[in-house]
N, CA, C and O atoms as a GROMACS GRO file, in nm:
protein
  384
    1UNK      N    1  -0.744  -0.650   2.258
    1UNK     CA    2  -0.752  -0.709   2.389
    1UNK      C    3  -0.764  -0.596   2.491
    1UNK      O    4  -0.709  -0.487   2.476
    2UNK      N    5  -0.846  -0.634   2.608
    2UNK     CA    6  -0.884  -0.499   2.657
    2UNK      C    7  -0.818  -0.587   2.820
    2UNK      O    8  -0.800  -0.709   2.822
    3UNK      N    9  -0.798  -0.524   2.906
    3UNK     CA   10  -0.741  -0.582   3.047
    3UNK      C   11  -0.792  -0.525   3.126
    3UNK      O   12  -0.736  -0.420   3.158
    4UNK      N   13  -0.926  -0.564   3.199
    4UNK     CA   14  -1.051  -0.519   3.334
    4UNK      C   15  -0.915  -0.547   3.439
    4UNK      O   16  -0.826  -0.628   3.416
    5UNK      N   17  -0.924  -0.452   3.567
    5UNK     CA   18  -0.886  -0.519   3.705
    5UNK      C   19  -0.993  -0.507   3.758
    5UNK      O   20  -1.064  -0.406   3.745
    6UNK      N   21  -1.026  -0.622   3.834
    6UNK     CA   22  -1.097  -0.657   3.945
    6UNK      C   23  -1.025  -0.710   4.082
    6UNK      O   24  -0.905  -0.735   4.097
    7UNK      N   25  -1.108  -0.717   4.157
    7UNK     CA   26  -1.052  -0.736   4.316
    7UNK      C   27  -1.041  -0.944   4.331
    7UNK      O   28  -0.930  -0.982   4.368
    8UNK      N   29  -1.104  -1.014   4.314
    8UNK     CA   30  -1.102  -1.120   4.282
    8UNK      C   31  -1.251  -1.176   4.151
    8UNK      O   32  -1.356  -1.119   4.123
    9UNK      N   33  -1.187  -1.316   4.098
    9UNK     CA   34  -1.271  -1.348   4.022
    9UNK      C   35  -1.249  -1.522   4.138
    9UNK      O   36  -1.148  -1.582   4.175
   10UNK      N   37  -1.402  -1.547   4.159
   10UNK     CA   38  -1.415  -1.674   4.257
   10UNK      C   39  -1.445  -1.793   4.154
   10UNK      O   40  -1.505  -1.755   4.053
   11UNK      N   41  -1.415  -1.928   4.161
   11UNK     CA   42  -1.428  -2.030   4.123
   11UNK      C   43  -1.413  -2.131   4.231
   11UNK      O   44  -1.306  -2.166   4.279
   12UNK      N   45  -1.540  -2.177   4.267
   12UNK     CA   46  -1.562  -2.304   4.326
   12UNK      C   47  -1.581  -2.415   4.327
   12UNK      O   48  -1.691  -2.448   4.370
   13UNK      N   49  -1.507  -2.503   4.292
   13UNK     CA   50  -1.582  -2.672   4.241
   13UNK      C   51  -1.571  -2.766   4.394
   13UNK      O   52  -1.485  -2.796   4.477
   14UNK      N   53  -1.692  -2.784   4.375
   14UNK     CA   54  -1.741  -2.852   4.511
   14UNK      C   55  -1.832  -2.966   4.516
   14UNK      O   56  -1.881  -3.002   4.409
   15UNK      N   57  -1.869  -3.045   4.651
   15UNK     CA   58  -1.945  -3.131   4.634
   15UNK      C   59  -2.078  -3.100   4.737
   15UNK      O   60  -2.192  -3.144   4.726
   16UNK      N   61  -2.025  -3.012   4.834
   16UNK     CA   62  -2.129  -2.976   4.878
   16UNK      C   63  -2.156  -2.802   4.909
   16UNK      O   64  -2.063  -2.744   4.966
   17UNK      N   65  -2.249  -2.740   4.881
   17UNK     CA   66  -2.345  -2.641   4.873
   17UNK      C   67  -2.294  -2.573   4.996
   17UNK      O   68  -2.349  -2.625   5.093
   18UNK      N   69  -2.218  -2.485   5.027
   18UNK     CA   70  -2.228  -2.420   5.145
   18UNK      C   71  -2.196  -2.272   5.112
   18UNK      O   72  -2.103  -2.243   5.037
   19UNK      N   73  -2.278  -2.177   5.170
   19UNK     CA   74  -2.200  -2.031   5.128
   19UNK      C   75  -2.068  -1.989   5.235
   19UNK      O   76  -1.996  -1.893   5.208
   20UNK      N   77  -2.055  -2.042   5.313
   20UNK     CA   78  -1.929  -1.996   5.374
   20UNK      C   79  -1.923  -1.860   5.440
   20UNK      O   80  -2.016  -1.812   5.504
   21UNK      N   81  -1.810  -1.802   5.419
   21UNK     CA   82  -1.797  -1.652   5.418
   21UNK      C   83  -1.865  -1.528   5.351
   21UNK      O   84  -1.875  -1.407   5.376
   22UNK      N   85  -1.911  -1.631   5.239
   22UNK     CA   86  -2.019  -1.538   5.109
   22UNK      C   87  -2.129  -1.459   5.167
   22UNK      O   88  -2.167  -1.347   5.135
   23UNK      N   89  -2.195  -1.577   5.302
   23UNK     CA   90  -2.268  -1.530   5.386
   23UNK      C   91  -2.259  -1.393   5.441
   23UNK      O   92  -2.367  -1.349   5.481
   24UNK      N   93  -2.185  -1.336   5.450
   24UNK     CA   94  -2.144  -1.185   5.506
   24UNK      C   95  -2.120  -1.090   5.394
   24UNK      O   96  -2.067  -0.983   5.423
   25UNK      N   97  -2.151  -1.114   5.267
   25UNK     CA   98  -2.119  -1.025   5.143
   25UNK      C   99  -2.240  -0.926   5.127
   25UNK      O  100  -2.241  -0.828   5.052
   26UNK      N  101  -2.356  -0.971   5.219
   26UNK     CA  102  -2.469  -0.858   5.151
   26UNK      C  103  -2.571  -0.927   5.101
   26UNK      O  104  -2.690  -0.896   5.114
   27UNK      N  105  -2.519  -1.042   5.030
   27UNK     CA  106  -2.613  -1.113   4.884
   27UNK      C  107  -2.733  -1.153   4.954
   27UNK      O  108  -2.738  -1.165   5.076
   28UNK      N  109  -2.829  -1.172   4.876
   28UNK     CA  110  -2.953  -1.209   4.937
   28UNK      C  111  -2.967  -1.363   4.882
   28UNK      O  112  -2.952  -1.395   4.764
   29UNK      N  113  -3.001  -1.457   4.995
   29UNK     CA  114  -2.993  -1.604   5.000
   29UNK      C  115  -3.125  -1.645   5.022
   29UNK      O  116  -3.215  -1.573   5.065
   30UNK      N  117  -3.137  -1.780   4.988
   30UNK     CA  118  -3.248  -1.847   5.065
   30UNK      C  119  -3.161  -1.990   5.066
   30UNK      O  120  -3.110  -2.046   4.969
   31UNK      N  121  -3.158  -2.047   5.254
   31UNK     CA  122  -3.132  -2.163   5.239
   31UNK      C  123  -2.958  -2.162   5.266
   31UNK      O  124  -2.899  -2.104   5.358
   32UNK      N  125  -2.902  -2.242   5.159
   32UNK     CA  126  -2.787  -2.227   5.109
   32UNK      C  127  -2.724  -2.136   4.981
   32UNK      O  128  -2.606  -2.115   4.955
   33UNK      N  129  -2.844  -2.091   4.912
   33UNK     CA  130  -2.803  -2.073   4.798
   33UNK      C  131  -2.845  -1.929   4.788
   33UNK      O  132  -2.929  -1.861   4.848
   34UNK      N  133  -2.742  -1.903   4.675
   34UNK     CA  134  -2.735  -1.723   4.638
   34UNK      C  135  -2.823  -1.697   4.503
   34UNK      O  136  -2.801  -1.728   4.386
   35UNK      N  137  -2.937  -1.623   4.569
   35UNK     CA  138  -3.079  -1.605   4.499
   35UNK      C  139  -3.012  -1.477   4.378
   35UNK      O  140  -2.956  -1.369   4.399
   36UNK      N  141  -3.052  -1.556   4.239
   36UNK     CA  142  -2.961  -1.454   4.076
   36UNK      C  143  -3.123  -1.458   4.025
   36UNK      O  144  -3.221  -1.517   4.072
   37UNK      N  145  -3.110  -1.376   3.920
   37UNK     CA  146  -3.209  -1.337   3.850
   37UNK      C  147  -3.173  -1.436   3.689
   37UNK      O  148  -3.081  -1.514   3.666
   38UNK      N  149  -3.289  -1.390   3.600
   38UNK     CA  150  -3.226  -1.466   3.461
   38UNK      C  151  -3.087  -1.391   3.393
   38UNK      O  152  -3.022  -1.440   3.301
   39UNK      N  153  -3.070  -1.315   3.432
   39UNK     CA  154  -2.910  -1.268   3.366
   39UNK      C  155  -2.794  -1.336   3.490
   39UNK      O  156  -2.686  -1.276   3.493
   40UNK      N  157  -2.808  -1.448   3.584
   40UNK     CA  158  -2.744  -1.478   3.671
   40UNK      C  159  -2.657  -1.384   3.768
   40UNK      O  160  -2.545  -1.390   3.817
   41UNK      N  161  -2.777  -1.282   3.773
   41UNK     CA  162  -2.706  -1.153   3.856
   41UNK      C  163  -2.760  -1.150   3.994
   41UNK      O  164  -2.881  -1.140   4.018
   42UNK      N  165  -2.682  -1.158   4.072
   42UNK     CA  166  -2.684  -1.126   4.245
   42UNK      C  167  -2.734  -1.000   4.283
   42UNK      O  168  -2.706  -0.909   4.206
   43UNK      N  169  -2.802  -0.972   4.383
   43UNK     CA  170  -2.874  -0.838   4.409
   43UNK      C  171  -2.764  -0.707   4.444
   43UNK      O  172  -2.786  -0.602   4.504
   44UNK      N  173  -2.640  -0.759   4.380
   44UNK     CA  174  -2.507  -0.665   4.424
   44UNK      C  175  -2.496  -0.668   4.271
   44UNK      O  176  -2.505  -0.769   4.201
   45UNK      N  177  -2.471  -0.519   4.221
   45UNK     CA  178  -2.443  -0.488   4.056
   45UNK      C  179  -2.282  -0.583   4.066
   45UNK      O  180  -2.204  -0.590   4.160
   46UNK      N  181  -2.278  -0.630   3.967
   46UNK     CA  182  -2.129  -0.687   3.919
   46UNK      C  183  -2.078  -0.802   3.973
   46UNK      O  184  -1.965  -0.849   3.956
   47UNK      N  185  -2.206  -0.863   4.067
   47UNK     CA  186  -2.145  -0.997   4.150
   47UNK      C  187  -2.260  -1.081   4.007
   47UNK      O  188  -2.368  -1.043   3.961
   48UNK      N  189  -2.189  -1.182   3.978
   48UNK     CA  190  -2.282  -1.313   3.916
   48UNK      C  191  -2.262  -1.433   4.012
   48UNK      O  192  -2.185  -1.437   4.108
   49UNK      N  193  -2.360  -1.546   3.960
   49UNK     CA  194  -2.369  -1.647   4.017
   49UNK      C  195  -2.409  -1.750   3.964
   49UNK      O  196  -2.520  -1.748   3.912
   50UNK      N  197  -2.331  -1.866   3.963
   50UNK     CA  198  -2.411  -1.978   3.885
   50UNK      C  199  -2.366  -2.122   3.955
   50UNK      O  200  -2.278  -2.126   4.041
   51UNK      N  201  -2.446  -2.254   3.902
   51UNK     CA  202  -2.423  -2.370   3.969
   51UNK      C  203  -2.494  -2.396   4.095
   51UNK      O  204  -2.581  -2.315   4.125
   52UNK      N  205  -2.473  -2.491   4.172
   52UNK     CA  206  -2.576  -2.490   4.307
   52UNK      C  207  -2.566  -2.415   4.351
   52UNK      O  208  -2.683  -2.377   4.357
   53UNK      N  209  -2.493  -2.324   4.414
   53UNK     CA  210  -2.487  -2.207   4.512
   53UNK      C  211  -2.601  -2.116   4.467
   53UNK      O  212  -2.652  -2.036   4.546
   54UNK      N  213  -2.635  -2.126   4.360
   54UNK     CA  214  -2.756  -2.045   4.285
   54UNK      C  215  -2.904  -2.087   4.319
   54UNK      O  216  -2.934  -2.206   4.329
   55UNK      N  217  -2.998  -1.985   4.336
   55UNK     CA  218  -3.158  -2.017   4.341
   55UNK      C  219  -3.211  -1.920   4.235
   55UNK      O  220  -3.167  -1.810   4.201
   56UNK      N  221  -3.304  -1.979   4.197
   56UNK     CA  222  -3.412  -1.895   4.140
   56UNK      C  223  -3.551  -1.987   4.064
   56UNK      O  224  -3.548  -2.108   4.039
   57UNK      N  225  -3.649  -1.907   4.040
   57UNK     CA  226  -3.715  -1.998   4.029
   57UNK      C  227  -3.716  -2.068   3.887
   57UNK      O  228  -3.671  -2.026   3.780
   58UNK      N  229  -3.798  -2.222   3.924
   58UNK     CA  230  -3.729  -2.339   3.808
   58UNK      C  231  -3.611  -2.416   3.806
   58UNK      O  232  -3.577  -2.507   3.730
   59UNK      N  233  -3.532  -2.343   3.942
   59UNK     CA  234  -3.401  -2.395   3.899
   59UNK      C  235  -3.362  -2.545   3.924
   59UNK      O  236  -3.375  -2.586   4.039
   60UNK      N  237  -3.336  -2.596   3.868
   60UNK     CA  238  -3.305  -2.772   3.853
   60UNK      C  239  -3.131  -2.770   3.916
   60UNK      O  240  -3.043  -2.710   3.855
   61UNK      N  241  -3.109  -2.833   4.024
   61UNK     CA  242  -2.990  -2.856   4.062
   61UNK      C  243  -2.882  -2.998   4.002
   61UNK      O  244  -2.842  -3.102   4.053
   62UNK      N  245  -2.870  -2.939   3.882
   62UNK     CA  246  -2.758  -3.048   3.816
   62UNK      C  247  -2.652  -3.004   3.755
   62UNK      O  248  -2.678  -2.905   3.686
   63UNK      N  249  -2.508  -3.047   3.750
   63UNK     CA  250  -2.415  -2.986   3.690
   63UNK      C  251  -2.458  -2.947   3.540
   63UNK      O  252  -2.456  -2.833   3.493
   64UNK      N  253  -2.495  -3.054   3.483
   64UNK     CA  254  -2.506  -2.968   3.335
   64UNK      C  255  -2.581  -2.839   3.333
   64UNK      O  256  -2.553  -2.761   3.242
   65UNK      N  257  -2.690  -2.797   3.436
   65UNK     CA  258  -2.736  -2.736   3.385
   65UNK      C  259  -2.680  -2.581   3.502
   65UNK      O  260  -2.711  -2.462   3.506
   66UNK      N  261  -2.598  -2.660   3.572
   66UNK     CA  262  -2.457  -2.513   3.604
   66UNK      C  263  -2.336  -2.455   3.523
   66UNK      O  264  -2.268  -2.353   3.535
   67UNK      N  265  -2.337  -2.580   3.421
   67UNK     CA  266  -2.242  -2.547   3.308
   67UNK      C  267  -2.322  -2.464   3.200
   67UNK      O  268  -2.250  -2.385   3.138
   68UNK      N  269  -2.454  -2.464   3.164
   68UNK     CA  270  -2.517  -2.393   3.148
   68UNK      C  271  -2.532  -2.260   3.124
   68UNK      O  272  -2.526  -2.180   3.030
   69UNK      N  273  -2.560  -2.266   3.284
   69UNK     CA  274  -2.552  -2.076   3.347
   69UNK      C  275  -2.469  -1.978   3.306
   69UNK      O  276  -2.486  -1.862   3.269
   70UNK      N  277  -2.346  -2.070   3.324
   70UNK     CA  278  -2.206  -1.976   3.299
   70UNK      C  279  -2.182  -1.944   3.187
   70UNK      O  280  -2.062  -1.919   3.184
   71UNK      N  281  -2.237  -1.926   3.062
   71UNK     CA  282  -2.206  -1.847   2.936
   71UNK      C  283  -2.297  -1.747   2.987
   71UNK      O  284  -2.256  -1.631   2.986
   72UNK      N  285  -2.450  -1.777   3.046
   72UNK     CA  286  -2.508  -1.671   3.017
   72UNK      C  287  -2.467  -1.534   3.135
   72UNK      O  288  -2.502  -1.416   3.135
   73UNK      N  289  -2.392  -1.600   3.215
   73UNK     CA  290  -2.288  -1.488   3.306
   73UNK      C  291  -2.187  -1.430   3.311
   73UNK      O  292  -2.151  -1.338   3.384
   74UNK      N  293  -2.126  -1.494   3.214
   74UNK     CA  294  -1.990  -1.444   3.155
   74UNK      C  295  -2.030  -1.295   3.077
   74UNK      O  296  -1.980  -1.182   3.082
   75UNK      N  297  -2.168  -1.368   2.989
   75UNK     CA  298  -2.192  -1.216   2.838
   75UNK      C  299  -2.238  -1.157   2.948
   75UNK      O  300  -2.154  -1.070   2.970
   76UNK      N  301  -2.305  -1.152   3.016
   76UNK     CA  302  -2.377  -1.035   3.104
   76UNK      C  303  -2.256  -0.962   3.204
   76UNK      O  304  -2.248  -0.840   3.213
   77UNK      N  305  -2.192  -1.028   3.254
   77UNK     CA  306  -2.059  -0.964   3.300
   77UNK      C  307  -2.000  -0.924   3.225
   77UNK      O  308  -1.950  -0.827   3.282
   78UNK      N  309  -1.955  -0.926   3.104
   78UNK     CA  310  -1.880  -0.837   3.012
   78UNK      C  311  -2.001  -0.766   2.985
   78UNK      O  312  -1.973  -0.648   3.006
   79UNK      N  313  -2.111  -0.773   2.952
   79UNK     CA  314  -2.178  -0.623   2.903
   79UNK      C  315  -2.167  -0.521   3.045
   79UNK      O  316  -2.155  -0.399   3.044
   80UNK      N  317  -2.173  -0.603   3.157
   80UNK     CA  318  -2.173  -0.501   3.244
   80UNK      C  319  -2.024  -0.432   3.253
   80UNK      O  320  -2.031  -0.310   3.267
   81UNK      N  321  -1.927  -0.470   3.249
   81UNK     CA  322  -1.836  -0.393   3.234
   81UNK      C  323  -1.815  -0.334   3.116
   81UNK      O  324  -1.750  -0.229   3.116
   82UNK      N  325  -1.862  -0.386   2.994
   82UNK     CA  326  -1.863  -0.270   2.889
   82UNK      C  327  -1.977  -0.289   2.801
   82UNK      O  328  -1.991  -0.377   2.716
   83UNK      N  329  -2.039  -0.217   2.827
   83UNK     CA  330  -2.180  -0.183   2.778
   83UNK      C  331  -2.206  -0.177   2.635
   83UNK      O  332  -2.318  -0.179   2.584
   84UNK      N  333  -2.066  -0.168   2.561
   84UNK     CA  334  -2.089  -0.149   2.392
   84UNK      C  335  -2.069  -0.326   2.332
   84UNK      O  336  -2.084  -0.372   2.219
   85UNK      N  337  -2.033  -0.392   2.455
   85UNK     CA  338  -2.002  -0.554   2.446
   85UNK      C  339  -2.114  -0.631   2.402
   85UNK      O  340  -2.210  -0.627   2.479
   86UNK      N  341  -2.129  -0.704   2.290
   86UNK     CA  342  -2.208  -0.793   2.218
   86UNK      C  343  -2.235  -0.865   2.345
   86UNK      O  344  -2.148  -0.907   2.421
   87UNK      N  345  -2.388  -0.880   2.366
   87UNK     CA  346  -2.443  -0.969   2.506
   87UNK      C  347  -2.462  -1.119   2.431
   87UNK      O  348  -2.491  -1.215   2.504
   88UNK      N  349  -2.449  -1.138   2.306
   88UNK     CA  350  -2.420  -1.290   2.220
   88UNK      C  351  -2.276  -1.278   2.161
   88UNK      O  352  -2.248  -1.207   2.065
   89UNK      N  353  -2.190  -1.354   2.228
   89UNK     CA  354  -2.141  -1.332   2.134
   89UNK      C  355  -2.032  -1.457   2.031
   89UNK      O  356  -1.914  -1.463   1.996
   90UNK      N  357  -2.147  -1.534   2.016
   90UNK     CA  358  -2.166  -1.631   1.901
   90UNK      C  359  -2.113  -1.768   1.929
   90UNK      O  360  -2.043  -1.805   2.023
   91UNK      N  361  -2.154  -1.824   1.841
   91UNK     CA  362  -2.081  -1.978   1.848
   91UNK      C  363  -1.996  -2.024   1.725
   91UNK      O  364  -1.965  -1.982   1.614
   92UNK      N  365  -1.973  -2.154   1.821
   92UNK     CA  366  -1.871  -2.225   1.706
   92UNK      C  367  -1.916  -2.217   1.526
   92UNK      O  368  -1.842  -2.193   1.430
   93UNK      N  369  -2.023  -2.238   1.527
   93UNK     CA  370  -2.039  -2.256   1.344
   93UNK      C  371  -2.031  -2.144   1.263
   93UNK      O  372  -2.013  -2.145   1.141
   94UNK      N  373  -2.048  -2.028   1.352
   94UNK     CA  374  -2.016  -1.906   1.312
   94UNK      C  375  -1.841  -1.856   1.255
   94UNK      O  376  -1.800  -1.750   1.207
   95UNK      N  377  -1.773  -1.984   1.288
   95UNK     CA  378  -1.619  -1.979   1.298
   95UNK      C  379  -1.590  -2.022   1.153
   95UNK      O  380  -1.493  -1.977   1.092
   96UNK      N  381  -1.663  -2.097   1.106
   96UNK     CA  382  -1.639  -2.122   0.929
   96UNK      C  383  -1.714  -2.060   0.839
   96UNK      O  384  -1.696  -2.080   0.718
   0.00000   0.00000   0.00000
């Protein structure tokens, strides 16, 4: 078990789309939403982003497919904090 500190980790469950204060972080937006790339990375190294608050192109605004996002931001946030970190790192059937 390894123990990162960070300054905060954000979780938002919401009904409506607003960046708030986020607005003043730097991030580059269009609209309401905080424009990520396909690794759900923000134009700030180590910020991710997923769910509506997110743009990019293709993107379909539905929860499932914000529940989605978030594995593929989680592995990319752990590779970014440790770079020797499996960017898959596996599923359930792999468990039997």
């Amino acid at each position: 078990q390894k123990v990162v500190d960070v300054d905060n980790v954000i979780v938002n469950y919401g009904f409506i789309s607003s960046l708030g204060p986020i607005k003043t972080w730097g991030l580059d937006t269009t609209k309401n939403s905080v424009i990520v790339n396909s690794r759900m990375e923000t134009n700030i190294k180590g910020i991710y982003a997923v769910g509506d608050i997110t743009s990019f192109d293709g993107k379909v605004k539905l929860i499932a497919t914000g529940f989605g996002e978030a594995p593929t931001a989680v592995s990319n946030a752990k590779s970014y904090m440790d770079p020797s970190a499996r960017l898959q790192p596996g599923h359930s059937t792999h468990m039997f």
